[in-house]
C-alpha positions as CSV (number, residue, x, y, z in Angstrom):
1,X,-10.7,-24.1,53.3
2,X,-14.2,-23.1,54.2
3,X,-14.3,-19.4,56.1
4,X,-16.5,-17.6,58.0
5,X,-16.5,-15.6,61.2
6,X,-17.3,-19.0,63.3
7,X,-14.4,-21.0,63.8
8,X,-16.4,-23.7,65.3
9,X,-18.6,-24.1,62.6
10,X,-15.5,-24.2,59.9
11,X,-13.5,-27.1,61.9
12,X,-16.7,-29.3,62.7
13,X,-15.3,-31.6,60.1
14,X,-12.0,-31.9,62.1
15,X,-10.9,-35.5,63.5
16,X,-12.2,-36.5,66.9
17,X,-8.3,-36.4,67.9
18,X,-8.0,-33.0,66.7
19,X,-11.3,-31.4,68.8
20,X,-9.6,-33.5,71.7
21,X,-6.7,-32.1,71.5
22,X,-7.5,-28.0,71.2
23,X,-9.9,-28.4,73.9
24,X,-7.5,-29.2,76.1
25,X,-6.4,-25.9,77.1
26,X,-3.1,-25.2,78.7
27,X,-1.5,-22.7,81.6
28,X,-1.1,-19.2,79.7
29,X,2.0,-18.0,80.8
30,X,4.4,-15.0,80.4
31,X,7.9,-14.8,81.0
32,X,9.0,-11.1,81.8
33,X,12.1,-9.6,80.4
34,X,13.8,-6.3,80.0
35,X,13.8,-6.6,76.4
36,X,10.0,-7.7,76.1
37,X,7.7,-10.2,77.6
38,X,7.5,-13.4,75.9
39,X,3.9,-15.4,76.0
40,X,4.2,-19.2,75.9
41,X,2.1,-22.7,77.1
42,X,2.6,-24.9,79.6
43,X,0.7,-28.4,79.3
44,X,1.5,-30.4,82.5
45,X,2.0,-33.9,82.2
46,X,-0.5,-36.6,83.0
47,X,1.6,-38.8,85.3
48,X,3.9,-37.1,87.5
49,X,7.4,-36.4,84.8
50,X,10.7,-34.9,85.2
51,X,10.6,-34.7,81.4
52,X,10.0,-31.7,79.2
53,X,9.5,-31.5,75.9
54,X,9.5,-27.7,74.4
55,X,8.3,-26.7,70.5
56,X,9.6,-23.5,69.0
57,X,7.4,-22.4,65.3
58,X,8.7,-20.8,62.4
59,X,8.7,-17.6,60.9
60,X,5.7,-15.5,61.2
61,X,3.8,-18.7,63.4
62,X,2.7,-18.7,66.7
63,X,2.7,-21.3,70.0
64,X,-1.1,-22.3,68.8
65,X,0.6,-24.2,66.0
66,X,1.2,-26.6,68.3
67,X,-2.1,-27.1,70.4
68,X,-3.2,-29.9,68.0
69,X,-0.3,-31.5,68.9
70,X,1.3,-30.7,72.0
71,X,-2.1,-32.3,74.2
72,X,-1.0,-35.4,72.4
73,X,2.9,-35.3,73.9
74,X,1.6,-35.1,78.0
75,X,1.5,-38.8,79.0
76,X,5.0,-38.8,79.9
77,X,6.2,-35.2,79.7
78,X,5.0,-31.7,80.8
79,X,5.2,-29.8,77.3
80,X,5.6,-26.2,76.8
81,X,5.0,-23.7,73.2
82,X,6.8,-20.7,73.1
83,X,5.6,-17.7,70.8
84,X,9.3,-16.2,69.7
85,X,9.4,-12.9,70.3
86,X,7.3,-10.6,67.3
87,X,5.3,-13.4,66.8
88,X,1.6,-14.7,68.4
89,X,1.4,-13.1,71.6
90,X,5.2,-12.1,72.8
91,X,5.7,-8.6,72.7
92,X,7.4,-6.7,69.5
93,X,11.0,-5.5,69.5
94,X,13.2,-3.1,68.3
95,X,15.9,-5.7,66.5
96,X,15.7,-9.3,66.5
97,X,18.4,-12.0,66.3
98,X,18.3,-15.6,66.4
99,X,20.5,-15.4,69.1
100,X,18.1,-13.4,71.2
101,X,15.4,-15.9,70.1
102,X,17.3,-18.7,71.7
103,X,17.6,-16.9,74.6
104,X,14.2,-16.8,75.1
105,X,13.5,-20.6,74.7
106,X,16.7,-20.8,77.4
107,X,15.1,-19.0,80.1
108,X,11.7,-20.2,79.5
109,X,13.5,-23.8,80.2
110,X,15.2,-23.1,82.7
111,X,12.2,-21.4,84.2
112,X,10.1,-24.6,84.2
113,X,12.9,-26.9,85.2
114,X,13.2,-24.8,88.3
115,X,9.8,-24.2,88.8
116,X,8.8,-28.2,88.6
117,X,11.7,-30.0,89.5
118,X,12.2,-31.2,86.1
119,X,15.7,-33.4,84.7
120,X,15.7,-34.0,81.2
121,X,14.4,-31.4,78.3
122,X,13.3,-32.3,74.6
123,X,13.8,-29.7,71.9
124,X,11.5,-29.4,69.1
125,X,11.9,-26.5,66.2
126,X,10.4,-26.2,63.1
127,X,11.6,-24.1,60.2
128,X,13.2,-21.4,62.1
129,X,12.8,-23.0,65.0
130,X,14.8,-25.6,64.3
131,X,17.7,-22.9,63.9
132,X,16.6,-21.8,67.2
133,X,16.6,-25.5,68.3
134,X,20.3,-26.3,67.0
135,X,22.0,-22.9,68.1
136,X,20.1,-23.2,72.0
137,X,21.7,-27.1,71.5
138,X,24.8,-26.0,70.4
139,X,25.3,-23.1,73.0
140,X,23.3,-25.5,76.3
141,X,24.7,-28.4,76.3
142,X,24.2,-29.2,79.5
143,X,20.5,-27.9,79.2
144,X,19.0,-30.0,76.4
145,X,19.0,-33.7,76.1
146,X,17.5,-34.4,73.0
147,X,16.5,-31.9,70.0
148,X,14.6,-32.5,66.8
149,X,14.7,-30.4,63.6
150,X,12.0,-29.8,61.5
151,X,12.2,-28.8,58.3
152,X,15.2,-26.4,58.2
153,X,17.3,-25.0,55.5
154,X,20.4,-26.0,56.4
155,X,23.4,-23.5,54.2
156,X,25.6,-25.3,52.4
157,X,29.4,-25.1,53.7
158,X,30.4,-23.0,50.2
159,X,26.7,-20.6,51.1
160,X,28.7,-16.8,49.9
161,X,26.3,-14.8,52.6
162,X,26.4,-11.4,50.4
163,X,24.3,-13.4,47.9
164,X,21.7,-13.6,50.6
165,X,19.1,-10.8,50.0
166,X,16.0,-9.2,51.9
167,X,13.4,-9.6,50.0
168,X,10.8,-7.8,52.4
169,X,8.7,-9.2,54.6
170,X,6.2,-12.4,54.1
171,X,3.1,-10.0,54.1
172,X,3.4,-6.0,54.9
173,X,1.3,-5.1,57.5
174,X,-2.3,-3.9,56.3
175,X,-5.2,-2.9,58.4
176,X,-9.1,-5.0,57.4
177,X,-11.9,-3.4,58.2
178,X,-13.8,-7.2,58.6
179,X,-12.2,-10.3,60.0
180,X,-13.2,-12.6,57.1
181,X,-11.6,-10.3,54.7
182,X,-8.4,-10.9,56.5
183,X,-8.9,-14.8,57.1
184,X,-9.8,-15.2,53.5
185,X,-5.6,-14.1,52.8
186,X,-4.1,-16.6,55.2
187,X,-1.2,-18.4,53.3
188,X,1.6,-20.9,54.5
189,X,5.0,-19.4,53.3
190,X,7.0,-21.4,51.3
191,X,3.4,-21.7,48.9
192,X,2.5,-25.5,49.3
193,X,-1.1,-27.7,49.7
194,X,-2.1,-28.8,52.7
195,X,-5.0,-31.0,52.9
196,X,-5.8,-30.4,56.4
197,X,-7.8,-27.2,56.0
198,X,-9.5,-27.8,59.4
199,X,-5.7,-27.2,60.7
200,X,-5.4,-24.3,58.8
201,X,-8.4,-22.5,59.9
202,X,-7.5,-22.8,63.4
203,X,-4.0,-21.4,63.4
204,X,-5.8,-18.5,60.8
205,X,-8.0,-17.7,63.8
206,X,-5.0,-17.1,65.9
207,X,-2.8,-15.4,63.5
208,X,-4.8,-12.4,63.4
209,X,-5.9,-9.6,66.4
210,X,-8.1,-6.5,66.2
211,X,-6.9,-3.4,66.9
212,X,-8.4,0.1,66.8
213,X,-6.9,0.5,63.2
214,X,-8.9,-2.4,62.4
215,X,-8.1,-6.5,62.0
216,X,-4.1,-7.2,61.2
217,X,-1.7,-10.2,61.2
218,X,-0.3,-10.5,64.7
219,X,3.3,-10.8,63.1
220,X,5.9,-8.1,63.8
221,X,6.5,-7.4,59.7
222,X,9.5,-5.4,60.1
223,X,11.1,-9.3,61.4
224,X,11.4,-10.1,58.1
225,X,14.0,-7.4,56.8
226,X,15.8,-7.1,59.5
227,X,16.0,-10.6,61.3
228,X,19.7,-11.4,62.0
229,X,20.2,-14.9,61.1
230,X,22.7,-17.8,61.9
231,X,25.3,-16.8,58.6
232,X,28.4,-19.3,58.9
233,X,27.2,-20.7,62.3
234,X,27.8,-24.5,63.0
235,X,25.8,-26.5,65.0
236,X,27.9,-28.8,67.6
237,X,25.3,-30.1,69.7
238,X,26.2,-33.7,71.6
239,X,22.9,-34.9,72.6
240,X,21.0,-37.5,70.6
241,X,19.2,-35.3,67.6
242,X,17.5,-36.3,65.0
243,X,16.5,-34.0,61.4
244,X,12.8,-34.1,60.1
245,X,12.4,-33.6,56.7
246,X,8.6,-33.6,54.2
247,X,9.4,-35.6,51.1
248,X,7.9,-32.8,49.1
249,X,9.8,-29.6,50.6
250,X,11.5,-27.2,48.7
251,X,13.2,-26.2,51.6
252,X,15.2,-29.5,51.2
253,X,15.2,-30.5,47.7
254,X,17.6,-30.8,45.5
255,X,21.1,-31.0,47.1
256,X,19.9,-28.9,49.8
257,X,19.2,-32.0,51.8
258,X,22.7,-34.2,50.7
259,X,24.3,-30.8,52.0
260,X,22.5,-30.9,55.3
261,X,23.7,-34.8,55.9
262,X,26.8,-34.2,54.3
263,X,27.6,-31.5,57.0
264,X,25.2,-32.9,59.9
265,X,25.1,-37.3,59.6
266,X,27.5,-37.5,61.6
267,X,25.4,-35.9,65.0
268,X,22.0,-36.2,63.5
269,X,20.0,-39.0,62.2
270,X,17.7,-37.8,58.9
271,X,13.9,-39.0,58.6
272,X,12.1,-38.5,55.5
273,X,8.5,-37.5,56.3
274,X,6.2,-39.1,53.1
275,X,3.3,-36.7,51.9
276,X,4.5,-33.6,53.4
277,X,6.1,-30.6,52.4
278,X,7.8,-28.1,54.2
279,X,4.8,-27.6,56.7
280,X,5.4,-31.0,58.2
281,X,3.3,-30.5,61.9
282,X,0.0,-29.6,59.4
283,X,0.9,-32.6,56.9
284,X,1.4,-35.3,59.1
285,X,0.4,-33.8,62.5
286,X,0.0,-37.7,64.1
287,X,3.2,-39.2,62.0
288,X,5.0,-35.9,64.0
289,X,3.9,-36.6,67.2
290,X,4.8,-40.3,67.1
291,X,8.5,-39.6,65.8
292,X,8.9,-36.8,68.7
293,X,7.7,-39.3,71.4
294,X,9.9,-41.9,69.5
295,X,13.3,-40.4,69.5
296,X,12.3,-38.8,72.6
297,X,11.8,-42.0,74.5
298,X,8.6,-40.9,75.8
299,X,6.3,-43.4,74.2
């Protein structure tokens, strides 16, 4: 991946669909709560739509994972990236709980629904987003229509949570006194190739703010050892859902996946993503967008 301090001059080699789609900018917008604001996207749709279709990122992302990709999801739908709360642009907080993420996605819904009239809402998580995705499913039934999971670790039924440790955060918060520097360490956790490095440097950019301490990762680190995960929690979503899956993930390899559909086939259908790993919407950004406007209906 070619850095320097011009992003425009590192992602000139970018597809045409790609320039198209980051240049269409959406509606910055923040939702206001007592516990901290939350920062998300709205993309209106190009014909007039009662559909929404709302993507939540994964741990330590942002909503600008999505602006390759969410331009390309309009036609039909109004579409809408959140930034989860200690992550991109949402404001830090003293604890956080996947339950408290879910709320967020809830009201940002149910914000837009009642702000534009709209009917029927598609759900789309990656990683830990897809947790997100299930338990908002699970807990809104008569909120969400249609969810996908990306790439999720699903526990296994016989998972012994006091085996489950904190190994620290993904990257401790250090202070650069140069933006390259800084760039130059960008990494997608789990480790794994990714051939788009055009769609790497853009979501670099945008992982990182200046501060007065100097350049840092926008990521609230103290997430990662004290996030309050989804331990024994089943999904039992009704609407039609569907789980995404990179050939090549470890975060479904071995019998991490025949767990998943041994626990999950019978409310979920399973698609095996060819060429990707765990970071599915950087692998195959166009093969994702086609299944979520697919098992949406939206094509």
């Amino acid at each position: 991946m070619k850095i320097t301090t011009n992003l425009k001059n590192d992602i000139a080699h970018a597809p045409k669909w790609f320039h198209a789609a980051i240049n269409q900018k959406p509606q910055e917008k923040i939702l206001k709560t007592i516990d901290g604001n939350v920062s998300y996207a709205f993309w209106k749709a190009k014909t007039s739509s009662e559909n929404l279709i709302v993507l939540v990122h994964g741990t330590g992302a942002h909503k600008k994972w999505w602006y390759p990709i969410g331009p390309n999801l309009n036609n039909k739908a109004n579409v809408v990236a959140i930034d989860l709360p200690g992550m991109g642009d949402s404001e830090f907080r003293e604890r956080y709980k996947v339950e408290d993420f879910g709320s967020c996605v809830t009201n940002v819904i149910k914000a837009e629904k009642d702000l534009h009239n709209l009917n029927c809402v598609y759900l789309v998580g990656h990683s830990l987003g897809g947790h997100v995705a299930g338990y908002v499913g699970t807990e809104e039934k008569d909120l969400i229509d249609g969810l996908m999971i990306v790439d999720t670790f699903i526990r296994p039924p016989n998972y012994d949570n006091s085996e489950h440790k904190k190994n620290g955060p993904l990257r401790m918060i250090k202070f650069y006194e140069d933006k390259e520097t800084l760039l130059q360490r960008f990494r997608l956790m789990p480790k794994q190739d990714c051939e788009n490095d055009w769609y790497l440097r853009y979501i670099a950019e945008h992982s990182i703010k200046h501060t007065e301490d100097g350049w840092r990762w926008k990521f609230d680190d103290r997430m990662f050892t004290g996030l309050e995960r989804l331990f024994g929690y089943k999904f039992s979503f009704e609407c039609p859902a569907s789980f995404v899956h990179g050939e090549d993930s470890l975060l479904t390899s071995g019998k991490l996946l025949e767990n998943a559909k041994l626990a999950y086939s019978d409310r979920m259908k399973f698609i095996n993503i060819p060429g990707s790993a765990h970071h599915v919407p950087l692998d195959k950004p166009i093969e994702l967008i086609d299944l979520i406007l697919r098992e949406s209906g939206l094509y």
